[in-house]
C-alpha positions as CSV (number, residue, x, y, z in Angstrom):
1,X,92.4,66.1,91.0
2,X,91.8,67.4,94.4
3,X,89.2,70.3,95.1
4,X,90.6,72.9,97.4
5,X,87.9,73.6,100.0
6,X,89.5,75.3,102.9
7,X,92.4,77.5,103.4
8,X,94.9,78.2,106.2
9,X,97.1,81.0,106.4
10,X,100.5,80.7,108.4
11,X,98.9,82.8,111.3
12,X,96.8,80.2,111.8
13,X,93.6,81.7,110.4
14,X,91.5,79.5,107.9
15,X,89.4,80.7,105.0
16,X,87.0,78.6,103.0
17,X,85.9,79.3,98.9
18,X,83.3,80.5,100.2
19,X,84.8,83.5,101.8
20,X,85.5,84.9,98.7
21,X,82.1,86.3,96.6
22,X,81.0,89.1,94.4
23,X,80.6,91.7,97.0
24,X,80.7,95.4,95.5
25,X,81.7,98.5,97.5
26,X,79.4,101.6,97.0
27,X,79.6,104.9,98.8
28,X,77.2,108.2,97.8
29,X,77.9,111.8,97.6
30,X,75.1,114.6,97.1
31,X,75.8,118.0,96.0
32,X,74.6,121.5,96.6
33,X,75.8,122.7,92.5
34,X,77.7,125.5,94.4
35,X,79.8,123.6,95.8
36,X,83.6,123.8,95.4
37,X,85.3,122.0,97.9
38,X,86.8,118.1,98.2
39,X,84.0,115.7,99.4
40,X,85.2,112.2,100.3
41,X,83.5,109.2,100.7
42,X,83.8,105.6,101.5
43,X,84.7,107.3,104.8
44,X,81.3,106.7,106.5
45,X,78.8,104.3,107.4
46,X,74.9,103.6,107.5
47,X,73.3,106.2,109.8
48,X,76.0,109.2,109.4
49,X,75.6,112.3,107.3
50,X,75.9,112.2,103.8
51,X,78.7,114.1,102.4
52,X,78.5,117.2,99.7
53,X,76.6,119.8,101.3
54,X,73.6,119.3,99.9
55,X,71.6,118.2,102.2
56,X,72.2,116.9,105.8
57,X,70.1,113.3,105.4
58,X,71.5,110.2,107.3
59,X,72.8,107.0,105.0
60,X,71.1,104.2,104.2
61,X,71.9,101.1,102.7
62,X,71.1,102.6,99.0
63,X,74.0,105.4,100.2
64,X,76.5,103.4,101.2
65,X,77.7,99.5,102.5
66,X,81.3,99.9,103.4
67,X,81.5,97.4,105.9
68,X,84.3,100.1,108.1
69,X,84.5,103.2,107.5
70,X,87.7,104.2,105.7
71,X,89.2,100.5,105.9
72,X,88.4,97.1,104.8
73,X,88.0,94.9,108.4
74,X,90.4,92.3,109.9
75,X,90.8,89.6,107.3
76,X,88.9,91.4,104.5
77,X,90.2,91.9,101.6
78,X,89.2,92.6,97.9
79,X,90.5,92.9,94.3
80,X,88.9,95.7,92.2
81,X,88.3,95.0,88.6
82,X,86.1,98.3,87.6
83,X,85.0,101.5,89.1
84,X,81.1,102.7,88.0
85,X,79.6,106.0,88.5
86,X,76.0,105.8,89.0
87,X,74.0,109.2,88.7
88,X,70.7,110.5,90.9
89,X,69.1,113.4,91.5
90,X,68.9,114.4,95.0
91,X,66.2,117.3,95.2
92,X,65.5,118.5,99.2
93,X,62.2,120.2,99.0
94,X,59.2,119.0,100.4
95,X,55.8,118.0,98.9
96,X,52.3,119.3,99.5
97,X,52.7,116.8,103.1
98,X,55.5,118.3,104.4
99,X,57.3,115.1,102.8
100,X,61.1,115.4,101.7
101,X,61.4,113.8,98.2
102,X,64.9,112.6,98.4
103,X,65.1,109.7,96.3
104,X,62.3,111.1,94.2
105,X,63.7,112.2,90.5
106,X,63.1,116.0,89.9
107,X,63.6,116.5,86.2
108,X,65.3,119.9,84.6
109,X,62.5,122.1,82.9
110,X,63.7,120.3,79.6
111,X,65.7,118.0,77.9
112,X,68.1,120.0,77.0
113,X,68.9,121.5,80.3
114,X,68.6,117.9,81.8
115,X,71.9,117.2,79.0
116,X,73.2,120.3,79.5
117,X,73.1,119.6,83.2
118,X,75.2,116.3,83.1
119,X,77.4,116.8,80.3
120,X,78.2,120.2,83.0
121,X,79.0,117.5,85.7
122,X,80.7,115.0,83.6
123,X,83.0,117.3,82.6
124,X,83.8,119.4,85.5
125,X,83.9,116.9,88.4
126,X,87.2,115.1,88.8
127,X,87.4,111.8,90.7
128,X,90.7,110.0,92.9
129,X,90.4,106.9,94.3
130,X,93.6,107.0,96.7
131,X,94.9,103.9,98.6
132,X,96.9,104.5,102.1
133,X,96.7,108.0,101.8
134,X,99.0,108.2,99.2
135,X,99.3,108.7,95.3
136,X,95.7,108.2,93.5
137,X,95.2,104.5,91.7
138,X,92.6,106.1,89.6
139,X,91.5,109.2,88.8
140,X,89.5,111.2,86.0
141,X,86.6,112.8,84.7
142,X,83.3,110.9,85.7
143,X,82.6,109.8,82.3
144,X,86.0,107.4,82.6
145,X,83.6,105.4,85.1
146,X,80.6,104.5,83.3
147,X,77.9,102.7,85.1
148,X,75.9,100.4,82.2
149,X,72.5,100.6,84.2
150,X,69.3,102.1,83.6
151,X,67.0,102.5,81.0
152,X,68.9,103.2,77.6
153,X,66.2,105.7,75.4
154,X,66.2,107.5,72.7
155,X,62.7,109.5,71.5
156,X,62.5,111.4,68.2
157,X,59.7,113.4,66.3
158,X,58.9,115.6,68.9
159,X,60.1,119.5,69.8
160,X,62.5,118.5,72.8
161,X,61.7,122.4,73.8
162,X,58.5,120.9,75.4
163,X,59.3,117.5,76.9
164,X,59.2,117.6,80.1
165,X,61.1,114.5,81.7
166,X,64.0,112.8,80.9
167,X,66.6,110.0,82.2
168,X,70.2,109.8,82.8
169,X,72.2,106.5,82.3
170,X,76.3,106.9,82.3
171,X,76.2,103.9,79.5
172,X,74.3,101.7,77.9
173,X,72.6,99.0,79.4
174,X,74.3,96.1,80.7
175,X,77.9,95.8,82.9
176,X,79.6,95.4,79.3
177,X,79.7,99.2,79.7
178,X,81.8,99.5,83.0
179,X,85.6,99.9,81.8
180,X,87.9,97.1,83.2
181,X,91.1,98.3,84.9
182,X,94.2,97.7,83.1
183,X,95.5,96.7,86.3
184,X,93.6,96.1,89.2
185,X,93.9,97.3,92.7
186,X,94.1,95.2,95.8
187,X,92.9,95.7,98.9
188,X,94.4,94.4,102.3
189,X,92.6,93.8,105.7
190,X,93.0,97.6,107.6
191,X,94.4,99.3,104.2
192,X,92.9,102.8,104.2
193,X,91.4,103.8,101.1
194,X,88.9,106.3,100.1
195,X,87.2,108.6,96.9
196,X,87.3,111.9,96.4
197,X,85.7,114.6,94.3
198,X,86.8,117.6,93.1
199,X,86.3,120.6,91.5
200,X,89.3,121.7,89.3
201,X,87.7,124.6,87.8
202,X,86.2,126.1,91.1
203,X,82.2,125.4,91.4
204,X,80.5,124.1,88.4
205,X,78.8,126.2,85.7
206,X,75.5,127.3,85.8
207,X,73.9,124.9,83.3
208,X,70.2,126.9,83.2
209,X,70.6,129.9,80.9
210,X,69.1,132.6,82.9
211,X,68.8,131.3,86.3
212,X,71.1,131.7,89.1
213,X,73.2,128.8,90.7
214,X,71.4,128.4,94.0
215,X,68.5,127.9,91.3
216,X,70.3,124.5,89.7
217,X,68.9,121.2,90.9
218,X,71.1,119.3,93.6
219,X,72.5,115.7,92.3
220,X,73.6,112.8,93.8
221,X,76.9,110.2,92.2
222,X,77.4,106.8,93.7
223,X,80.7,105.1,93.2
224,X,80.6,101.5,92.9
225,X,83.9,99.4,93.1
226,X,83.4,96.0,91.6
227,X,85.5,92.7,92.3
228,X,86.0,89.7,94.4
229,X,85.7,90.5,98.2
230,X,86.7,88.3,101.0
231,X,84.7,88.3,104.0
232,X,84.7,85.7,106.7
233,X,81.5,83.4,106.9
234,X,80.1,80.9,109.3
């Protein structure tokens, strides 16, 4: 039997196996918790602001690869199996050196306001991922998308009034926790697509009894669409 190597379109255009890998898409939001408006991503590139309000850092390669901002490129194109949310905190305040500490986890005074805290986000902020500007191909709550990466713990014997640290994982460990689309979604060379959060309910509930809003933590939620991706080579 013959091994198919290269392929050429009717236009002309030729595309080898190659082309075609395991390329994931990931764009990052992070959010003042007062926020109420839409915040869209996958709409810009290394180097620009990061949308959500709560800070006003530039992107870097951990924020977001979209290789376009908005689009896939001429003769990309990519088939998306599963959508992952991956959690972060995103604290803004500086250390002892005038250092910011993005990137740095801040944990909530205790475990139970850490759970509080995400269970509060899970439940509250609403994800569309809309093609061509028109009707959403997914949507939900974030805990549809779970991301099946981190470090999957469990402590017991202890008062959980005084531990002070804790870490989030949307799923066990292991991709076997991202859901598969029933049907997955294809995306053409110039297709416009992009994500976009919401806030049904209006800006989400203070999850530290006692303490105002503006005292809650500022998070950060990385979607990550995974699939074949074409990409010329060579």
């Amino acid at each position: 039997m013959a091994t198919v190597r290269t392929v050429t379109l009717p236009d002309g255009s030729t595309f080898t196996m190659s082309d075609w890998g395991d390329y994931p898409i990931w764009s990052r939001a992070e959010f003042d918790p007062a926020n109420a408006q839409d915040v869209t991503i996958f709409n810009y590139l290394v180097s620009q602001q990061i949308p959500g309000g709560a800070t006003a850092a530039r992107a870097t390669l951990l924020d977001t690869n979209v290789p376009a901002a908005g689009q896939l490129p001429l003769r990309h194109q990519m088939v998306i199996f599963s959508v992952m949310a991956r959690y972060d905190e995103a604290n803004t305040s500086d250390d002892a050196n005038d250092n910011p500490l993005r990137g740095k986890i801040i944990n909530e005074p205790t475990n139970p306001i850490g759970l509080n805290k995400w269970n509060t986000i899970q439940a509250n902020l609403f994800f569309q991922f809309i093609v061509e500007q028109s009707k959403p191909y997914i949507e939900g709550t974030l805990n549809r998308f779970p991301a099946g990466g981190g470090v999957h713990w469990q402590e017991a014997g202890r008062d959980v009034a005084t531990v002070e640290s804790y870490y989030v994982t949307n799923g066990e460990v292991g991709m076997h926790a991202a859901r598969r689309l029933a049907m997955p979604i294809h995306l053409g060379a110039l297709e416009t697509f992009n994500g976009v959060f919401k806030f049904p309910r209006g800006a989400l509930p203070n999850w530290v009894t006692g303490f105002a809003t503006s005292d809650q933590t500022a998070f950060g939620v990385t979607m990550i669409l995974n699939g074949p991706r074409q990409r010329p080579v060579g």
